[in-house]
VOBAMI-203814 format. One record per residue: residue number from 1; residue in one letter; x, y, z of N, C-alpha, C in turn. Coordinates in Angstrom, 1 decimal, padded with zeros to 4 digits. Layout:
R,NUM,A,X,Y,Z,X,Y,Z,X,Y,Z .
...
***
This chain:
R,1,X,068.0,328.3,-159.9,068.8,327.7,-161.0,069.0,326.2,-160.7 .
R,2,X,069.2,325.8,-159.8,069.8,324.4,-159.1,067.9,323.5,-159.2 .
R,3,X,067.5,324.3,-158.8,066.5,323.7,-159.1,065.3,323.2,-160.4 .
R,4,X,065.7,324.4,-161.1,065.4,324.1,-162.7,066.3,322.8,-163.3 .
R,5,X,067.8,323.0,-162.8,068.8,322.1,-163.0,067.9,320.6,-162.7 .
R,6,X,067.9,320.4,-161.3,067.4,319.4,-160.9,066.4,318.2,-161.3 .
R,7,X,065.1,319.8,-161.6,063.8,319.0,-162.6,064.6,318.2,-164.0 .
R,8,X,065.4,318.9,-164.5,065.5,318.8,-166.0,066.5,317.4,-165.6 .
R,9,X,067.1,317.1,-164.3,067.7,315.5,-164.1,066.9,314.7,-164.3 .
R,10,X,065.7,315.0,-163.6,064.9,314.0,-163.1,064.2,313.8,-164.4 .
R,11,X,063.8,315.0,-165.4,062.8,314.5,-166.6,064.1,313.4,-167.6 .
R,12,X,065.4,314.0,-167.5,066.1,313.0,-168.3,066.1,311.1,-167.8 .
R,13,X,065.9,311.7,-166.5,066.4,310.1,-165.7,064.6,308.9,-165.9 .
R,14,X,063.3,310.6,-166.3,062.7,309.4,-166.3,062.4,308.4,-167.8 .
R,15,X,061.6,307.5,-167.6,061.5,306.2,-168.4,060.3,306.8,-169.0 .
R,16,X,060.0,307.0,-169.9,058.4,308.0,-170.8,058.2,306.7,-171.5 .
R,17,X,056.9,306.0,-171.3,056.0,305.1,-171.9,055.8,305.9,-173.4 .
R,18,X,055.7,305.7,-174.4,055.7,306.1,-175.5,054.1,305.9,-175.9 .
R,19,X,054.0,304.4,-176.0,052.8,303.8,-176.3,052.4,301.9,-175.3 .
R,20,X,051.2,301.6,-175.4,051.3,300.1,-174.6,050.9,299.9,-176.1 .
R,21,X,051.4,298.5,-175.6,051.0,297.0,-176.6,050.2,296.3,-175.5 .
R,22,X,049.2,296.0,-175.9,048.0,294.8,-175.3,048.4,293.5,-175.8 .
R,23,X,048.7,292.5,-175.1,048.6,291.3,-175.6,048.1,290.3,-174.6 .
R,24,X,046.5,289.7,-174.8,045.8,289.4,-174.5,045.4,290.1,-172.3 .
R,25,X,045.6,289.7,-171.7,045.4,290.6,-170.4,046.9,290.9,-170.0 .
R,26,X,047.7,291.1,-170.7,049.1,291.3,-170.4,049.0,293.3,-170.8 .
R,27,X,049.7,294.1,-170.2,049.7,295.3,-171.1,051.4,295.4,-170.8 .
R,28,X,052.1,295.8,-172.1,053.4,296.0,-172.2,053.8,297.4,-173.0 .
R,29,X,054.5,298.3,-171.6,055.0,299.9,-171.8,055.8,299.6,-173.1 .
R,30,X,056.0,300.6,-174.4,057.3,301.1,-174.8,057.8,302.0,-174.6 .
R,31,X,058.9,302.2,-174.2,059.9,303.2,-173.5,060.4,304.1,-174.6 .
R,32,X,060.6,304.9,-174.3,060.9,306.2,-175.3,062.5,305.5,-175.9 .
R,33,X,063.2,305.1,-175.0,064.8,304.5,-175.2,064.3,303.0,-175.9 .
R,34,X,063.4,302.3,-176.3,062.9,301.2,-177.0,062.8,301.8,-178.8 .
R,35,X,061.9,302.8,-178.8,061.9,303.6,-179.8,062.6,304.1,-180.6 .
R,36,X,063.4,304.8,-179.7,064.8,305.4,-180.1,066.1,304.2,-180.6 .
R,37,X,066.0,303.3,-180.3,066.6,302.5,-180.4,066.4,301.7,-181.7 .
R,38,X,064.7,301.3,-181.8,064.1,301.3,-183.4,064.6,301.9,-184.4 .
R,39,X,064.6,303.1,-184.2,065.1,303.8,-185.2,066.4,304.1,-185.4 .
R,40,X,067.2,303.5,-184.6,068.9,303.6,-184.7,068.9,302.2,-185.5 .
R,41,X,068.3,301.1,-185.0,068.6,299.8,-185.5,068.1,300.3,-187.5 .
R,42,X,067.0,301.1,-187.9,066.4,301.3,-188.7,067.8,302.1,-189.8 .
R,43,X,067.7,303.0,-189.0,069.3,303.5,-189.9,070.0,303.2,-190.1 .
R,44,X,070.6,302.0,-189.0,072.1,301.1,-189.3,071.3,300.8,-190.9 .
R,45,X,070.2,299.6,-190.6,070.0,298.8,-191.7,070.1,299.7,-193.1 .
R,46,X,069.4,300.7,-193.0,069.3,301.8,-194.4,070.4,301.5,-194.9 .
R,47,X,071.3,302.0,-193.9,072.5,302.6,-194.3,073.6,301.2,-195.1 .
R,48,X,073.4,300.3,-194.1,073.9,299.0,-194.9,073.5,298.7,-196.4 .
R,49,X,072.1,298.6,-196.7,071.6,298.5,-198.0,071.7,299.4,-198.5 .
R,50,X,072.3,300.5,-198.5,072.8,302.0,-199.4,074.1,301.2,-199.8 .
R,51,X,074.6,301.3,-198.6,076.2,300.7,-198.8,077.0,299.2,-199.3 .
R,52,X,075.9,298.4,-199.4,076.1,297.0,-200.0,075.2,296.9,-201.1 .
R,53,X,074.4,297.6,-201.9,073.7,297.1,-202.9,074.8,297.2,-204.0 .
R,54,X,074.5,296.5,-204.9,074.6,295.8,-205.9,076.3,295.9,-206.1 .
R,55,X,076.7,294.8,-205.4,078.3,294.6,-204.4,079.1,293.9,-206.2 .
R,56,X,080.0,294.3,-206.1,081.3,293.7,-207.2,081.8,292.8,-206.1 .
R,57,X,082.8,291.9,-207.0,083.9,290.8,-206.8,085.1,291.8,-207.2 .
R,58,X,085.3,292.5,-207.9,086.1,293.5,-207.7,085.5,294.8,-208.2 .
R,59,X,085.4,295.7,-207.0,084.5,296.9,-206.4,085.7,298.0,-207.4 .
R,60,X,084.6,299.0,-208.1,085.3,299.9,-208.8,084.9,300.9,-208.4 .
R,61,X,083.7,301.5,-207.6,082.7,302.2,-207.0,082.8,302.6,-206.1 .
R,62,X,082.9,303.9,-205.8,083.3,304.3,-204.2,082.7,303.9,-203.2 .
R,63,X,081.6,303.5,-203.1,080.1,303.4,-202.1,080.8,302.2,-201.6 .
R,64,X,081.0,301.2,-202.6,081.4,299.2,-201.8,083.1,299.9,-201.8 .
R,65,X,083.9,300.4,-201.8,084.7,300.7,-201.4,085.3,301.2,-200.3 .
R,66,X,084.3,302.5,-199.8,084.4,302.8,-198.4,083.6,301.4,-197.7 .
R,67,X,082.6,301.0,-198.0,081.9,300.0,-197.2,082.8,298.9,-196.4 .
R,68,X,084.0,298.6,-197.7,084.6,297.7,-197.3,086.0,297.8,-196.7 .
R,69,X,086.4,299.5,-196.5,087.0,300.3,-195.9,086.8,300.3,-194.9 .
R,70,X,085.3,300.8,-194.1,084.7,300.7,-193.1,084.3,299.4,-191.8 .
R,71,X,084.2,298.5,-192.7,084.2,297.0,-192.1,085.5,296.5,-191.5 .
R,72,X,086.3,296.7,-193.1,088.0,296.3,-192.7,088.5,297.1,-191.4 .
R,73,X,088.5,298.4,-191.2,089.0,299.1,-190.0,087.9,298.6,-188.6 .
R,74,X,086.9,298.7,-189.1,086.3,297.6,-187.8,086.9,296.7,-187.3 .
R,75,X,087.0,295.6,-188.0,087.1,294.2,-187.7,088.1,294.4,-186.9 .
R,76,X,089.7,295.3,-188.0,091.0,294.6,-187.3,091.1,296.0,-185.9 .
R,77,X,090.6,296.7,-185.8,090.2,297.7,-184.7,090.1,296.5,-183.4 .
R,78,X,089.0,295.5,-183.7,088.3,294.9,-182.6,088.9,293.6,-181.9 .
R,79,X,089.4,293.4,-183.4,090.7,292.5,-183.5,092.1,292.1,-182.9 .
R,80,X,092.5,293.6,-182.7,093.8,294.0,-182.0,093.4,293.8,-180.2 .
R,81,X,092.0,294.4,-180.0,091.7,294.4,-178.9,091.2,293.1,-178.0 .
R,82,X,090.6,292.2,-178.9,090.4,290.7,-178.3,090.9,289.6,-178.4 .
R,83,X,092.0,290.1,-179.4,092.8,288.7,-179.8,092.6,288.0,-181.1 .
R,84,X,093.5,286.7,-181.3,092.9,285.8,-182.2,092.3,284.8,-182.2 .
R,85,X,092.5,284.8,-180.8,091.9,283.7,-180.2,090.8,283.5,-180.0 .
R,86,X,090.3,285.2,-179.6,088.3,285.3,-179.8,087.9,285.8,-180.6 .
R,87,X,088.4,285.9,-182.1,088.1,286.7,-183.3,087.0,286.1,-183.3 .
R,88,X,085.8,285.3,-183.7,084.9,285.2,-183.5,083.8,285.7,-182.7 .
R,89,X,083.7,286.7,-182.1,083.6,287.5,-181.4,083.4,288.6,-181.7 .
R,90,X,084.0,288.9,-182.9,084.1,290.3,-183.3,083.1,290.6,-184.1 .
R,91,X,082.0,289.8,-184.9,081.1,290.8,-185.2,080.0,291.2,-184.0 .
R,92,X,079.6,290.3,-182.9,078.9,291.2,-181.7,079.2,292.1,-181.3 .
R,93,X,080.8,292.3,-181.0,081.6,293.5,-180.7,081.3,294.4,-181.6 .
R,94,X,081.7,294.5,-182.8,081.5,295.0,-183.7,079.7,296.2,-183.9 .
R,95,X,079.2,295.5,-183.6,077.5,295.8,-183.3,077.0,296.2,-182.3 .
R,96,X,077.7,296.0,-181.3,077.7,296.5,-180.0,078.3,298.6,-180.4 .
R,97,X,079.8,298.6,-181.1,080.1,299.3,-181.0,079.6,300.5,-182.1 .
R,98,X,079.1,300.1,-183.2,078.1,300.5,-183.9,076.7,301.5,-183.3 .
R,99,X,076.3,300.2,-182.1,074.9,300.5,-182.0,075.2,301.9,-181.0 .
R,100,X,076.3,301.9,-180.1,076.5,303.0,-178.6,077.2,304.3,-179.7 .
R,101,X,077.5,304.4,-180.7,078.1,305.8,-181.5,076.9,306.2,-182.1 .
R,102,X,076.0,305.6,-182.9,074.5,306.1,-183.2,073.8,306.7,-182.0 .
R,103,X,073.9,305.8,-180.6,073.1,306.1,-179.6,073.8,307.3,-179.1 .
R,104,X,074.8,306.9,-178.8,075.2,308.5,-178.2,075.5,309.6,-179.2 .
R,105,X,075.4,309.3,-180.4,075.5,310.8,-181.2,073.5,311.2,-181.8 .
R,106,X,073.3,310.4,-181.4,071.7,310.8,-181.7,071.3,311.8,-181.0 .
R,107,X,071.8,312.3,-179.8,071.6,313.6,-179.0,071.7,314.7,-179.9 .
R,108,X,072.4,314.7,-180.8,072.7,315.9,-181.3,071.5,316.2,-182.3 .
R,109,X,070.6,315.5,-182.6,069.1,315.5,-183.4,068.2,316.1,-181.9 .
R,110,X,068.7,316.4,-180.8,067.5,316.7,-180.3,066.9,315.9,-179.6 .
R,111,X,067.2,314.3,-179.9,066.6,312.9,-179.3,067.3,312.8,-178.3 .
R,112,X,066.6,312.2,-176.8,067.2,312.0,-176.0,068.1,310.6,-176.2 .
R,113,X,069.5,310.0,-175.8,069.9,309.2,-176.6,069.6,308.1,-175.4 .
R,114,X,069.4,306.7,-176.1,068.9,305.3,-175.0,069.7,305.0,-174.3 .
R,115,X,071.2,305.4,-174.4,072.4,305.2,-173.3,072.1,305.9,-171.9 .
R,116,X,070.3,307.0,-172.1,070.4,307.7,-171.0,069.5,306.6,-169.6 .
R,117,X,069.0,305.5,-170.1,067.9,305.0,-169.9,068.9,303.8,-168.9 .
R,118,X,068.8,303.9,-167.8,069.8,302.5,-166.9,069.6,301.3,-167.6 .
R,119,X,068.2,301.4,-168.3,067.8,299.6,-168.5,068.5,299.2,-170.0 .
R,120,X,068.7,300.2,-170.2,069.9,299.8,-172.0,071.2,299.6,-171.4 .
R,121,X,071.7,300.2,-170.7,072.9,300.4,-170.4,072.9,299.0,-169.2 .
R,122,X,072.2,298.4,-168.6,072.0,297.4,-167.8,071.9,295.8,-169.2 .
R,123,X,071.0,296.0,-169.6,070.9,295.0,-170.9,072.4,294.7,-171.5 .
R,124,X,072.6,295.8,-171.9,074.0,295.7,-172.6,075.2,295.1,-171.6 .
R,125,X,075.3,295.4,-170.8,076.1,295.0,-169.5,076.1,293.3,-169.4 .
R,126,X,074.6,293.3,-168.9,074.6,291.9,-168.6,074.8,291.0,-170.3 .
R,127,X,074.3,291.2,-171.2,074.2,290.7,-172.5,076.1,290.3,-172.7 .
R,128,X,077.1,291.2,-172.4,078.1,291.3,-172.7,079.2,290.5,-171.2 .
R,129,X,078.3,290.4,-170.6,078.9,289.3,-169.5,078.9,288.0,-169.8 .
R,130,X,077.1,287.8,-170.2,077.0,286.6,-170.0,078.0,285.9,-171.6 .
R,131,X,078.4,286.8,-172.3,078.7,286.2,-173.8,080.7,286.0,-173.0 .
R,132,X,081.0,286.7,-172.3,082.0,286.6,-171.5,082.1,285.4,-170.7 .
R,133,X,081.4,285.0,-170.3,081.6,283.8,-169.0,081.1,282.7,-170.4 .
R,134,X,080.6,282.8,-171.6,080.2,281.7,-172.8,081.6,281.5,-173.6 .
R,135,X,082.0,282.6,-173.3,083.6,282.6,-174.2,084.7,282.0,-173.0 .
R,136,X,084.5,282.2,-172.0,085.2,281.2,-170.9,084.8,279.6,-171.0 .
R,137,X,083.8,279.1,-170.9,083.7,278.3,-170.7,083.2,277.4,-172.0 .
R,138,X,083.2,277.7,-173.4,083.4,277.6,-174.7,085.1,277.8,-174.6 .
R,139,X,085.9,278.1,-174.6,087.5,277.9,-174.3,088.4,277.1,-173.3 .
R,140,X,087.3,277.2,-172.2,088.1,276.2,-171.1,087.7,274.8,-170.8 .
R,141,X,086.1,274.2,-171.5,085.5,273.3,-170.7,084.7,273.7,-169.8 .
R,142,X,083.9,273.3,-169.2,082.7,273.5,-168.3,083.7,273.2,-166.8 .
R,143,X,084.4,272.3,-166.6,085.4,271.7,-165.7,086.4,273.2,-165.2 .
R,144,X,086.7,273.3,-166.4,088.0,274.4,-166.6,087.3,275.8,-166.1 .
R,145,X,086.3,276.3,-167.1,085.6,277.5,-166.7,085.2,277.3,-164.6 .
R,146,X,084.8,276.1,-164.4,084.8,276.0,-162.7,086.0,276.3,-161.6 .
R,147,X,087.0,275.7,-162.5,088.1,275.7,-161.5,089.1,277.2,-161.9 .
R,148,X,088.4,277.8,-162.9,089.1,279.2,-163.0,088.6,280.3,-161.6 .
R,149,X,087.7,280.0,-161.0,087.1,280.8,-159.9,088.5,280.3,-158.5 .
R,150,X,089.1,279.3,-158.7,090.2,279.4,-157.9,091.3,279.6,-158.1 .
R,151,X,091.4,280.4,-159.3,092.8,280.9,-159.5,093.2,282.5,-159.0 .
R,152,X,094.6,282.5,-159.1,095.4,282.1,-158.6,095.5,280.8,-157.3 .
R,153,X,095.0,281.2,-155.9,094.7,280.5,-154.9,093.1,279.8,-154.4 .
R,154,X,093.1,278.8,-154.0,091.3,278.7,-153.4,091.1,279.5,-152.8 .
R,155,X,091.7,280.5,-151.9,091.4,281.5,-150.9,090.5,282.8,-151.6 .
R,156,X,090.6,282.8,-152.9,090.3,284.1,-153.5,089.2,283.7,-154.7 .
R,157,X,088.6,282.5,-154.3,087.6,282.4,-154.4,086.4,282.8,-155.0 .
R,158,X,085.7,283.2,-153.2,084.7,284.0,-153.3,084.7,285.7,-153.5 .
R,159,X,086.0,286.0,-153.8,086.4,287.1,-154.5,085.6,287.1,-156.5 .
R,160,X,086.5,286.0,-157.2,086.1,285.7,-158.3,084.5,285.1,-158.5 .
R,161,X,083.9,284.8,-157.6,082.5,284.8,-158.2,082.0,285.8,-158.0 .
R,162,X,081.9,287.0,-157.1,081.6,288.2,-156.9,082.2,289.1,-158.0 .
R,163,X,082.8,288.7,-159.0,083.5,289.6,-159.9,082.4,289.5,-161.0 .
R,164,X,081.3,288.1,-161.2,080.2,287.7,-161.9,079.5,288.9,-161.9 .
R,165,X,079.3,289.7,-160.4,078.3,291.0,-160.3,079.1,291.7,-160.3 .
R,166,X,080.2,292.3,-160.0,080.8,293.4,-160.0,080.9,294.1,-161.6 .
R,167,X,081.4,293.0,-162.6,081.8,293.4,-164.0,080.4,293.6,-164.9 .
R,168,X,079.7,293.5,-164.8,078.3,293.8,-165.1,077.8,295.2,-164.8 .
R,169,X,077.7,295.0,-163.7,077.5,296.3,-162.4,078.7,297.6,-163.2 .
R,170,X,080.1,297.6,-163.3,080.7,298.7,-163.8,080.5,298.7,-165.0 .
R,171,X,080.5,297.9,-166.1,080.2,298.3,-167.0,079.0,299.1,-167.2 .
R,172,X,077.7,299.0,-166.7,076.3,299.2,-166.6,076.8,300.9,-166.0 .
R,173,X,077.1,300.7,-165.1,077.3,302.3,-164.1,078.6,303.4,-164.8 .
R,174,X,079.4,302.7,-165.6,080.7,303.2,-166.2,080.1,304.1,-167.3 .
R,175,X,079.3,303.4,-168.4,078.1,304.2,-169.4,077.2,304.8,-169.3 .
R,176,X,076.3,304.7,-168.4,075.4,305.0,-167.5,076.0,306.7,-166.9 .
R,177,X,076.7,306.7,-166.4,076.8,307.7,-165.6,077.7,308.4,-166.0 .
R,178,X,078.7,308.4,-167.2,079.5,309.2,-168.0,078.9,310.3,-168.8 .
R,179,X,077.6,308.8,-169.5,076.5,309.9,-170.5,075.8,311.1,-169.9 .
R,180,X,074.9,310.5,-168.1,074.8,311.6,-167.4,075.0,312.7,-167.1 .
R,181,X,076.5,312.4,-166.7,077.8,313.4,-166.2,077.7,314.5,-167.2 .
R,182,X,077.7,313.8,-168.6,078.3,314.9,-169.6,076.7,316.0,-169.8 .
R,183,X,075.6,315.1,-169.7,074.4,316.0,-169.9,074.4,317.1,-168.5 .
R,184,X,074.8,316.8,-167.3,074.6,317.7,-166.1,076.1,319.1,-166.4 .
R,185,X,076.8,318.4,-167.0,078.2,319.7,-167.2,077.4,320.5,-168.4 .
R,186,X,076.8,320.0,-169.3,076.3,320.7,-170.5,075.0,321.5,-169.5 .
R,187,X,074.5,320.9,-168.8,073.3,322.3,-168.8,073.7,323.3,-167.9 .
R,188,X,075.1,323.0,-166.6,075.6,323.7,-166.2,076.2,325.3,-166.7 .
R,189,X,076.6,324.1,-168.0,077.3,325.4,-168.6,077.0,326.4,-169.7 .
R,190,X,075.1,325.6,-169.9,074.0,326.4,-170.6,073.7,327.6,-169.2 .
R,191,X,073.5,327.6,-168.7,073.1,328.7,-167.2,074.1,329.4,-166.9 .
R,192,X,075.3,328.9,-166.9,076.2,329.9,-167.1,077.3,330.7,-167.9 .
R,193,X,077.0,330.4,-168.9,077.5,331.0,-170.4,076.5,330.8,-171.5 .
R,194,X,075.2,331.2,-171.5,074.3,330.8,-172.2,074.4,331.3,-174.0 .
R,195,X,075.2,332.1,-173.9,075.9,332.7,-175.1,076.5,331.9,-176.4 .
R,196,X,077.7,331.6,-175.7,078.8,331.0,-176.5,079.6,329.6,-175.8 .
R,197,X,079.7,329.7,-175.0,080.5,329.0,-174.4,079.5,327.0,-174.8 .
R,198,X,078.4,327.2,-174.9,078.5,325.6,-175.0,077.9,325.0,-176.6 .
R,199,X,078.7,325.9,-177.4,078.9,325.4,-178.8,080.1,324.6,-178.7 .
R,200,X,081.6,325.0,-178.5,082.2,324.2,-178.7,082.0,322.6,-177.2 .
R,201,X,081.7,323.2,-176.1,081.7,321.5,-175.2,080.8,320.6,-175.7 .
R,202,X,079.9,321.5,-176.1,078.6,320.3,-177.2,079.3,319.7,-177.9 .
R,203,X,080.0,320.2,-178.9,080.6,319.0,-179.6,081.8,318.1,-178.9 .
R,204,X,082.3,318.2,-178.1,083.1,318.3,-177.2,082.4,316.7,-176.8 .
R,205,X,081.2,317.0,-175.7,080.2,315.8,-174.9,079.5,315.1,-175.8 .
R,206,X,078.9,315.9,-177.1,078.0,315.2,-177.8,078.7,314.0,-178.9 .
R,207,X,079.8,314.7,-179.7,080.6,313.8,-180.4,081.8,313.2,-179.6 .
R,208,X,082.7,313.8,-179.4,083.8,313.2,-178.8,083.7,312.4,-178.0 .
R,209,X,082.9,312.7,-176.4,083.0,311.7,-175.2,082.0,310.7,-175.7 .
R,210,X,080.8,310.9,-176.6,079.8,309.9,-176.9,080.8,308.6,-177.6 .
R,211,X,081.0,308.8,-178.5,082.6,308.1,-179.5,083.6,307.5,-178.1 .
R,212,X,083.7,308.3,-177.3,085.0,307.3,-176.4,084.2,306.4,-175.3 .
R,213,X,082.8,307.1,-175.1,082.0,305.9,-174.5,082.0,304.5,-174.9 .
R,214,X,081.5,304.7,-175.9,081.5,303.5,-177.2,082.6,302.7,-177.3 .
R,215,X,083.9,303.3,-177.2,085.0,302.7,-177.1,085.1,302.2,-176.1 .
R,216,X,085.1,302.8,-175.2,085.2,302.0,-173.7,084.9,301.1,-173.5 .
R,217,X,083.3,300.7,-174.0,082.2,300.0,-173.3,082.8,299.1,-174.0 .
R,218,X,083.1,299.0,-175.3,084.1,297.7,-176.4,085.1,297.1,-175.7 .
R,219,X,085.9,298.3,-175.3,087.6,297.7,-174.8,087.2,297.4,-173.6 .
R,220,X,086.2,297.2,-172.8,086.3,296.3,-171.6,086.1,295.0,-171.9 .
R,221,X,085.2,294.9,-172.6,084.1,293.9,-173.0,085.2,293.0,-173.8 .
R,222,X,085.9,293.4,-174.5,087.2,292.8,-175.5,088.1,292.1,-174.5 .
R,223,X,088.7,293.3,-173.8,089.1,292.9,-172.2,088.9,291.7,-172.2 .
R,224,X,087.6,291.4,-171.7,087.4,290.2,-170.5,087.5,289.2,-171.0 .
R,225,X,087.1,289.4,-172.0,086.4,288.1,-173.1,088.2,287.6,-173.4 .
R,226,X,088.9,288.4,-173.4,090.3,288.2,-174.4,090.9,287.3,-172.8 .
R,227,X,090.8,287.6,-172.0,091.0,286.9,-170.3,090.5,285.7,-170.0 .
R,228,X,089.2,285.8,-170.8,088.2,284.3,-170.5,088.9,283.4,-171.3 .
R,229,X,088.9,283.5,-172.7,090.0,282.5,-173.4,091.4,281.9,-173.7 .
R,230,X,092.4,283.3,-172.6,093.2,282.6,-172.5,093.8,282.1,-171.8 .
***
């Protein structure tokens, strides 16, 4: 059992080349989580141009109604969480948190979702740091952003530059290993209640914790950024 368990870690954990691209003596893997990711980005857009064609100045039509229901609870959602000071900010956020609810509810089609893949969850990480230390030093000065590495004291220092890798690093391992977690409880509890019991945790891991992933990975990221600027 532990060992059927096991395989089925290792096939989730690996990286499946889909197809190469040749470009000129270069050969470039696409990742199954590249793909999957195509097609999430494919859907958002559908779904945008369902939901924004043929837009009123004043919307009588349910479709641009919820759309602009949908956006509005976004924004001031992301808004509350980063301030007003980084509201500018908010449509990356915004897109960020879009892109990890498609990715983590796409499991439920059967698809493995790209949150399972370190190197999305690594991208995203670093992508959302470096826009953090841009929003620091876009708010403080290049001077300012320097001398914030000795705040409170100079002593604590080389503490605050090591926080450059640490907040990357947890964000990356915090998503990373939540989505995991919840796939190894779910097949646990396929082996041993293979009946009934993992209809309702499925929706449980598959909707619920996928959705507070997503959140998370937002409210840190809002976090920092909301810290860098003020």
């Amino acid at each position: 059992m532990m060992e059927e368990l096991a395989n089925e870690l290792v096939e989730q954990l690996e990286c499946v080349a889909v197809f190469t691209v040749h470009i000129g003596g270069w050969e470039i893997p696409i990742y199954e989580s590249t793909v999957i990711t195509w097609v999430i980005m494919l859907l958002v857009l559908l779904l945008s141009l369902f939901l924004t064609r043929n837009l009123q100045v004043h919307p009588t039509g349910k479709r641009q109604l919820f759309a602009e229901m949908l956006v509005t609870k976004i924004e001031g959602f992301i808004t509350d969480m980063v301030g007003e000071e980084a509201k500018g900010y908010v449509p990356y956020l915004s897109t960020v948190l879009i892109y990890l609810a498609f990715a983590n509810l796409i499991g439920l089609f059967g698809v493995k979702p790209p949150t399972k893949d370190l190197n999305v969850t690594a991208a995203l990480a670093l992508m959302s740091i470096v826009l953090v230390q841009y929003a620091s030093i876009h708010s403080k000065g290049a001077g300012g952003w320097l001398k914030s590495f000795k705040e409170p004291m100079a002593i604590v220092t080389p503490i605050n530059i090591l926080e450059l890798f640490i907040k990357p690093l947890s964000l990356c391992m915090r998503l990373f290993g939540n989505v995991l977690g919840a796939f190894v409880i779910m097949e646990l509890i396929k082996i041993l209640a293979p009946a009934v019991a993992p209809v309702p945790f499925s929706l449980y891991f598959d909707i619920f914790d996928g959705l507070i992933q997503a959140y998370v990975f937002v409210f840190l990221t809002s976090l920092y950024i909301r810290e860098a600027v003020e």
